[in-house]
N, C-alpha and C positions, 0 to 999 in steps of 0.2 A: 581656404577650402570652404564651398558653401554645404549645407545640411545636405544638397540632393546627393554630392559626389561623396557624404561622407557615408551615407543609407547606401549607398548602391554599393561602397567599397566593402561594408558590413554584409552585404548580398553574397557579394563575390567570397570572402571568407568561409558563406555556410555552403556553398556549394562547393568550394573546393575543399572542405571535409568531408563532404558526401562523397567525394572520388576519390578521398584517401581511402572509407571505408569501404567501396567499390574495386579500388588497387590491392588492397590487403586480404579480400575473398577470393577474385580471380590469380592475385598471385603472379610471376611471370611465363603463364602461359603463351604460349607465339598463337600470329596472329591479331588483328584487333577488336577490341569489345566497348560497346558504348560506354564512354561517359557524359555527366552532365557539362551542358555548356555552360562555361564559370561567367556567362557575361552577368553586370547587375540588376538583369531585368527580373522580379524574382518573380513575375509569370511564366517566366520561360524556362521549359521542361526539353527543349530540343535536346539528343543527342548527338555526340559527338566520338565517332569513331576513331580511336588510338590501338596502336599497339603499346605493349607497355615499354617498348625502349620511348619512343617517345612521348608515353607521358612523365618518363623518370626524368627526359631531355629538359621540361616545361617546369619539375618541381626541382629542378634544381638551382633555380632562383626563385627565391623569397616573394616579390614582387609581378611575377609572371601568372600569366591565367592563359587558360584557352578558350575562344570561343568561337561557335558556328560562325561559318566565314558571313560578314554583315553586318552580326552583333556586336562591334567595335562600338565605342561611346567616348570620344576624342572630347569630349566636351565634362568628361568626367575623370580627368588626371590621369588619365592613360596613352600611351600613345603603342602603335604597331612595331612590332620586334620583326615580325616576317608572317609573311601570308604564303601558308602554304597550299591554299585551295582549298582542299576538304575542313579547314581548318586556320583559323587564325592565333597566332600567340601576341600576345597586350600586354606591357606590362607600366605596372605604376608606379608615378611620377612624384615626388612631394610631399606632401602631408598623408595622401590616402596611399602612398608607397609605404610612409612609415607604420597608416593603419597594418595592413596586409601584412607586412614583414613581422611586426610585432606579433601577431598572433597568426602567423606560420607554426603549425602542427609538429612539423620538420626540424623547429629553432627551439622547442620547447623543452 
């Protein structure tokens, strides 16, 4: 694993606590409500619209992230789980899997 895949997997982490703390205010209200997109760009501020069944769907692997359909980064230990259009789910591969996993909010 080089430095960039290891920064960007460190990305992906702070942003996917930002939607835990985002999941945990909205609650399971129906309907969906932006979250951020977990890709490692940490310029990127896009939202990404979920209902909460499927953002519980995406947190219920360790390794998985969502991100605006595009922001894929194949080149950074991740590969596609499914493209659902409005949205794509990623999840990671190897070293930057084990980053992510280990400091999953959910395993703590």
């Amino acid at each position: 694993m080089d430095e960039r895949s290891a920064r960007l997997a460190q990305n992906e982490t702070i942003f996917r606590a930002g939607n835990e703390r985002i999941d945990a205010i909205r609650g399971s209200t129906s309907g969906a409500a932006p979250y951020l997109c977990e890709c490692g760009n940490a310029s990127c501020f896009e939202s990404v619209p979920l209902t909460h069944a499927e953002y519980e769907e995406v947190r219920s692997h360790p390794a998985r992230f969502f991100v605006a359909s595009g922001h894929e980064d194949l080149s950074a230990g991740e590969v596609v789980v499914e493209d659902l259009g409005r949205y794509t789910i990623v999840e990671k591969q190897g070293a930057e899997g084990e980053i992510v996993t280990r400091t999953d909010p959910r395993s703590a």
